[in-house]
Phi, psi and omega in degrees: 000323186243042195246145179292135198245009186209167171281333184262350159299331188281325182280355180271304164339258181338326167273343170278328187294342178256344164293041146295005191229006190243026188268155157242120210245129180255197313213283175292010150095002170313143165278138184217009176125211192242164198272089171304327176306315151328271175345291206271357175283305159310356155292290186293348160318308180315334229023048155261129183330118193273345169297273206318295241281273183339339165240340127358280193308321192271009151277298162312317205271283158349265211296292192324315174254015150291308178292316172334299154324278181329306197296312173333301192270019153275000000 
């Protein structure tokens, strides 16, 4: 259901699974996203498309610190 239905949904897929290390945490220790400059420098490492990953990543990003958040506060 939730499977990348194109190579640049799989290439975006693929550059959020390598941003764990690329969060931005504010003040209150909250996940508030991933570093997009970071992002899109690893995309073109990659060779993914910087148009998909810009409109991909922010979807991605969303569900990624919500769920993040939530586990903080359990």
């Amino acid at each position: 259901m939730n499977a990348p239905a194109s190579v640049e949904g799989l290439q975006a897929w693929e550059l959020a699974r390598r941003l764990g290390g690329q969060l931005r945490v504010g003040p209150t220790g909250a996940v508030i996203g991933w570093d997009f400059a970071a992002a899109l420098a690893l995309a073109r490492a990659m060779g993914a498309d910087p148009a998909a990953v810009a409109e991909f990543l922010p979807e991605i990003e969303a569900v990624m610190v919500a769920r993040l958040n939530e586990r903080s506060g359990d």
